[in-house]
C-alpha positions in Angstrom: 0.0 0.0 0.0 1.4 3.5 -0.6 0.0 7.2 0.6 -0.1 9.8 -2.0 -0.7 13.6 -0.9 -3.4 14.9 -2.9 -2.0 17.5 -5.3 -2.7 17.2 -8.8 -6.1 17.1 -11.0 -5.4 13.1 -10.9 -5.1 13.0 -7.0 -8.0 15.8 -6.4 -10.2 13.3 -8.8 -8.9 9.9 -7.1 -10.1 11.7 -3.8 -13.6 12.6 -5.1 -14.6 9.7 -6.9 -13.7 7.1 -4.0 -16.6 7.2 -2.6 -18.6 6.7 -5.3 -17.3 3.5 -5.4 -17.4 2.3 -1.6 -21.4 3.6 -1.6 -22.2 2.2 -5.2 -24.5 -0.5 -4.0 -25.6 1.6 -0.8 -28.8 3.0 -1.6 -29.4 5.5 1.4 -25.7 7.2 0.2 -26.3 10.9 -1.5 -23.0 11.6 -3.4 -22.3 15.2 -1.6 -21.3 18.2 -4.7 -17.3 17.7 -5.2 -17.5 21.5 -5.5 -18.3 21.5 -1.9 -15.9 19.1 -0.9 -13.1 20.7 -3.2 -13.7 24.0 -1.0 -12.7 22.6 1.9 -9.1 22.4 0.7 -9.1 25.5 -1.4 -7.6 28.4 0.3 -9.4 30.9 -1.8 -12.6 29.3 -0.8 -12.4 28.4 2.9 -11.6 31.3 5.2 -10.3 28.8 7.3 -7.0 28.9 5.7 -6.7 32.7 7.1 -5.7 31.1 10.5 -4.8 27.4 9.8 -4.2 25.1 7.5 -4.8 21.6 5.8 -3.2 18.6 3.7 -5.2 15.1 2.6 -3.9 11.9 1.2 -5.5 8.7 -0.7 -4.3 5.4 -0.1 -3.7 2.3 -2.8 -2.9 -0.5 -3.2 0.1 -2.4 -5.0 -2.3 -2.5 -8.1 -2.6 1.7 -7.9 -6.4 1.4 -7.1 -7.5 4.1 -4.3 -8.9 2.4 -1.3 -8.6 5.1 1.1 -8.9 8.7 1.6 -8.1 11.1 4.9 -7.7 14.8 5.5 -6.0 16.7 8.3 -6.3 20.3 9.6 -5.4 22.5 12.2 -7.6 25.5 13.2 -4.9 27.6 15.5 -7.8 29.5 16.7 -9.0 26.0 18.2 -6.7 24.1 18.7 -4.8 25.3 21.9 -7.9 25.8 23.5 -8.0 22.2 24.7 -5.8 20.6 27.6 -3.6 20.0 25.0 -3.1 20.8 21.3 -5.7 19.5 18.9 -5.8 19.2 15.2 -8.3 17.0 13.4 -9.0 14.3 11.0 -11.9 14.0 8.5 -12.9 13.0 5.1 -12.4 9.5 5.9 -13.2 6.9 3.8 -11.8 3.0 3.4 -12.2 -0.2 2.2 -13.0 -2.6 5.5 -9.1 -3.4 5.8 -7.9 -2.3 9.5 -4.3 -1.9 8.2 -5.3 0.5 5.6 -7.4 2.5 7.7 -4.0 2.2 10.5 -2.0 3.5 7.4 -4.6 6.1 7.3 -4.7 7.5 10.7 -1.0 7.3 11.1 -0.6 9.4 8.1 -2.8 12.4 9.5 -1.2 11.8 12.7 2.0 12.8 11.7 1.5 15.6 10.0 -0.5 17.0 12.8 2.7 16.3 15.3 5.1 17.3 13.0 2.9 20.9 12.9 3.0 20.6 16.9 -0.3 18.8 17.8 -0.6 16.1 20.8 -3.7 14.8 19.4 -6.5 14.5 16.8 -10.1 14.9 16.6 -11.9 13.0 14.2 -13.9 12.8 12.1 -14.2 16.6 11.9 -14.7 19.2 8.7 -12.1 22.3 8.4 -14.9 24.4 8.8 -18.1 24.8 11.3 -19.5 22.0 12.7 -22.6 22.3 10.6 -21.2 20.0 7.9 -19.5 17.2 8.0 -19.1 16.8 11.6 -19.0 13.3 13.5 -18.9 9.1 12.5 -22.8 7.7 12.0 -23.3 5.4 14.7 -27.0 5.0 14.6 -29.5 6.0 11.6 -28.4 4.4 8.8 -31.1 5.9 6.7 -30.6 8.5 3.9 -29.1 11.9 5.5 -29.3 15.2 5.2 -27.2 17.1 3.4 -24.0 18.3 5.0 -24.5 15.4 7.4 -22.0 12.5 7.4 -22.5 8.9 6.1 -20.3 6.3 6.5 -20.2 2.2 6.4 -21.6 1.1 9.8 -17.7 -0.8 10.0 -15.8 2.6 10.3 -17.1 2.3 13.7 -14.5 -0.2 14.0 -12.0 1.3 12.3 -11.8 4.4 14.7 -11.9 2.2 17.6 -9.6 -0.4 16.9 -6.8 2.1 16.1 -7.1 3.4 19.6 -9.5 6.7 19.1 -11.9 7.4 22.3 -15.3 9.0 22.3 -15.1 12.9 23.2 -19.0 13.4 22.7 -21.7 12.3 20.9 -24.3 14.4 18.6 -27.7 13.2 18.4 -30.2 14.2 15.5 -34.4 14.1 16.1 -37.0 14.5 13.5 -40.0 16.1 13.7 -42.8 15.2 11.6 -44.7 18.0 10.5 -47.7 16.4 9.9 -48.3 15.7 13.6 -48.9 19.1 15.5 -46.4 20.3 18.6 -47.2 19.4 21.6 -50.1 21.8 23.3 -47.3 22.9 25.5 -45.4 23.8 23.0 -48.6 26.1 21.3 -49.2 27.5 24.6 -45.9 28.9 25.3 -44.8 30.2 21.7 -48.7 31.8 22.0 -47.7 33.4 25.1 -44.1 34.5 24.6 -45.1 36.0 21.0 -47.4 38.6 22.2 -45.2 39.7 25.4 -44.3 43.1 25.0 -41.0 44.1 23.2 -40.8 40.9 21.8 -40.2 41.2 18.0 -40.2 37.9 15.6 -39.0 38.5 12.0 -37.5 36.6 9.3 -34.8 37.4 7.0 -34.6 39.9 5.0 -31.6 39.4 2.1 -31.3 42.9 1.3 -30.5 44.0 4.7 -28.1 40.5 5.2 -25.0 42.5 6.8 -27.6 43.7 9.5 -28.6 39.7 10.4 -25.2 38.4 10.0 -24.3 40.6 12.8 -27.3 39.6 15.1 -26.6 36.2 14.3 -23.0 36.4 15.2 -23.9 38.6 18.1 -26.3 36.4 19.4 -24.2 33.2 18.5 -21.2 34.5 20.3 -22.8 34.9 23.7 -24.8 31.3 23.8 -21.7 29.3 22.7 -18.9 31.3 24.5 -19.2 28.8 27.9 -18.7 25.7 25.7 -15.2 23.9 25.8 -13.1 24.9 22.8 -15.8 27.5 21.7 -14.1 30.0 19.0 -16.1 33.3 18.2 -17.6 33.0 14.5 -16.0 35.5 11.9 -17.8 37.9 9.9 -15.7 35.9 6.9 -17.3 33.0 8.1 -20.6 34.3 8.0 -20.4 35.0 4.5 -18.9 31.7 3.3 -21.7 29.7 5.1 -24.5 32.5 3.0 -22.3 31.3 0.0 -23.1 27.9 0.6 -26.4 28.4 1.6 -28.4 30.5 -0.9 -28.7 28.0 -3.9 -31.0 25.7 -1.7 -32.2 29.1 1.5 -35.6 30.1 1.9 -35.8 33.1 3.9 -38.6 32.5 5.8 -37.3 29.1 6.8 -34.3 31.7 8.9 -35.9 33.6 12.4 -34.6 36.1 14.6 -36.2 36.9 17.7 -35.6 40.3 19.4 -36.3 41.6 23.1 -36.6 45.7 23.2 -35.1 45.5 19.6 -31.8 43.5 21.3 -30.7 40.5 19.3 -31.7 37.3 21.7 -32.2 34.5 19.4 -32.2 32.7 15.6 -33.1 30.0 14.3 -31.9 28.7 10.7 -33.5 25.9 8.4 -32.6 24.4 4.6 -34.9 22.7 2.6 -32.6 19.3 1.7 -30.4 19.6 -0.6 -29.9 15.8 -1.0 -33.5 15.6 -2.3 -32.3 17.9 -4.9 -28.9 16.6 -5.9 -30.0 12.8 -5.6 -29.1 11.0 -9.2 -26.4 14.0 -9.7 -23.7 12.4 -8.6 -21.5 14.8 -7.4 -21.6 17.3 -10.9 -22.5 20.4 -11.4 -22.6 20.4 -15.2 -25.3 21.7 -17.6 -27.5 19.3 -17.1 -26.9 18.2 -13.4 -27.8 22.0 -13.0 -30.8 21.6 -15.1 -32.0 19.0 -13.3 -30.7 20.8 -9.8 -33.5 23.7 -11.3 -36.4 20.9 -11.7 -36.2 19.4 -8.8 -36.4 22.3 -6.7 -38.9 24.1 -8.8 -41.5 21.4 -9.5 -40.5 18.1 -7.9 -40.0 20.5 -4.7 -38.2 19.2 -1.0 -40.3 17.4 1.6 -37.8 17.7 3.8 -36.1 20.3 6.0 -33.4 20.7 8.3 -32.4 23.2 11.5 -29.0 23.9 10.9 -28.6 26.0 13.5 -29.9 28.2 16.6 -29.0 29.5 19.7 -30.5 32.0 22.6 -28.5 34.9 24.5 -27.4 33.1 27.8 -29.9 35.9 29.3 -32.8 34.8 27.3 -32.3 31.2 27.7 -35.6 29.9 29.0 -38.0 32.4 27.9 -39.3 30.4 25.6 -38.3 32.6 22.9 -36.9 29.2 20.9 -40.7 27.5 21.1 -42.1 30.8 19.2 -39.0 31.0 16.5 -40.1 27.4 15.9 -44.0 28.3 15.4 -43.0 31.0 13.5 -41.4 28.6 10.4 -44.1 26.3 10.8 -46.8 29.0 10.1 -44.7 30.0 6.6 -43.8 25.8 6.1 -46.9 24.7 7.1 -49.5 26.3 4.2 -47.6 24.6 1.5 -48.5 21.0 2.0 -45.3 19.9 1.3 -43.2 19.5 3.8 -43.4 16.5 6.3 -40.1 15.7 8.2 -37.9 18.5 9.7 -34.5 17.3 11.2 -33.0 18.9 14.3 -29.5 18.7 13.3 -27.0 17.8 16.1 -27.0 18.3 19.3 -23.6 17.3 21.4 -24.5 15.2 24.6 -23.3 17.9 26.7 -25.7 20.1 25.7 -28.6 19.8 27.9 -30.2 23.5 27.1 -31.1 22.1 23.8 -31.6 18.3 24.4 -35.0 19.9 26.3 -35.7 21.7 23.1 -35.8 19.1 20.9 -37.7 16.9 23.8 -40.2 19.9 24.0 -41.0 19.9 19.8 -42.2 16.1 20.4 -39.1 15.0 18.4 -37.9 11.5 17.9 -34.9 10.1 17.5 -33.0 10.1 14.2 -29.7 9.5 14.3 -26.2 9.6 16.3 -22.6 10.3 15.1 -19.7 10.0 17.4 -17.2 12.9 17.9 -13.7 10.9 18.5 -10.4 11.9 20.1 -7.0 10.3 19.7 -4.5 11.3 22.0 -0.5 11.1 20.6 
């Protein structure tokens, strides 16, 4: 077996297409865009790179096939945040051969000590935790986009080589064909008409005014959260980028006490229901297709990327009437039926009670995993 760094159109394209081939017979598998994938790794794409950095690698064997892929990355705004420096690994992907996967993990691993790292998360993204975050453990059922899917052996893989659970991240679906809970009515009802509270959605041509709330607002609910790093205005931007071929504004909220940012919520329609039978291209007529199926096939289902309360507002119930608010835009067009709350860590018991509160179920679980040098 040999380990080739990806850095040529031939190595980019051996990187991309691996996949393809591990999940060919897998029918729940959504190839993800390469273009997405490709900004990960491109410094002109991924603000990341403004304060860290990133290298991958495929694996083959003595024949030359690929049978392996893995990238590693170190965010320096992160990574000395924990109780000892932390880079991370992701974009795994292998063949069910522990010594490959070994060959793999070693790999990353050395380049993250020889760059001054005692240990790796994985599997992370170089990016937000929004995408591409955590190893499927549970819910082997078609994902959402952004969300990771693996082979149910990679489980193995990470453990045998010695990583550790840090944390795990649990998805629950709500299906929107089955009202909230009363409970849930009664307090939205309640908080909505309290005076000074304001509930709006978002408004494009004024998206440098929400991208501050959002950041403002995001910044103060995450900051007590180990290895928390505030979110950048650049940041902001590139996850709009990413965003607007598949956003619906009124699926984004903002809630607002005596005009003060105090919470958000942000939901996607599924962009795997549009990109299903793509695989991977964004050519003429991929993006034709892209066009139809949002336009007149349409999504049935939706995700919650994302949302968070001002510690001082935690509890108010403003996150019960940012939720009624979508559903009274989503609800009207009879199309949608599942929405996924989109993960929660284990540690994070503030919005474990959320999602018990909506009447979700349970969807899925990925692992967070640490391996320590």
């Amino acid at each position: 077996m040999k380990i080739v760094e990806v850095k040529d159109a031939a190595t980019r394209k051996a990187f991309l297409d691996l996949p393809r081939k591990l999940y060919q017979d897998d029918p729940n598998w959504v190839c993800p865009l390469d273009n997405d994938i490709e900004a990960v790794f491109d410094p002109n794409l991924n603000n990341f790179f403004e304060h860290g950095k990133a290298a991958r690698w495929i694996l083959r064997d003595d024949s030359g096939k690929a049978i392996g892929r893995i990238g590693a990355f170190i965010n320096d705004l992160k990574a000395f945040k924990y109780p000892v420096p932390t880079g991370g690994c992701g974009f795994f992907e292998c063949i069910n051969f522990q010594d490959a996967a070994n060959l793999l993990f070693d790999t990353a691993k050395d380049w993250l000590k020889d760059h001054g790292m005692k240990a790796m998360e994985g599997p992370i993204n170089f990016g937000e935790n929004d995408m591409w975050w955590g190893l499927l453990v549970e819910g082997f059922v078609t994902p959402y986009y952004g969300m990771n899917y693996n082979h149910a052996y990679y489980q193995l893989l990470f453990e045998n080589y010695g990583f550790e659970k840090s944390y795990e991240q649990i998805s629950n679906k709500v299906d929107l064909l089955v009202p909230f809970p009363e409970r849930f009515y009664k307090i939205a009802k309640w908080v909505s008409q309290k005076p000074g509270y304001r509930f709006e959605s978002l408004d494009t041509k004024q998206f440098d005014k929400y991208a501050n709330d959002f950041m403002e607002i995001y910044n103060d609910a995450w900051e007590g959260f180990d290895g928390f790093t505030p979110i950048t205005a650049a940041t902001m931007r590139e996850s709009f980028r990413k965003m607007k071929p598949i956003m619906e504004p009124r699926m984004i909220w903002f809630a607002y006490v005596n005009d003060e940012p105090a919470s958000f919520l942000v939901c996607v329609p599924d962009a795997n229901e549009l990109i299903r039978g793509l695989n991977g291209k964004l050519h003429l007529w991929s993006k034709l297709k892209f066009l139809y199926n949002k336009h007149v096939v349409k999504n049935t289902r939706m995700r919650a990327i994302v949302f968070g309360t001002k510690k001082k507002f935690q509890k108010h119930g403003l996150e019960s009437a940012t939720f009624i608010s979508i559903g009274g835009y989503v609800l009207p067009l009879n199309r949608y039926v599942e929405l996924e709350l989109s993960w929660v860590g284990d540690f994070n018991k503030e919005m474990i009670s959320i999602h018990e509160a909506t009447g979700a179920k349970f969807s899925k679980k990925h692992i967070t995993y640490v391996y320590k040098f």
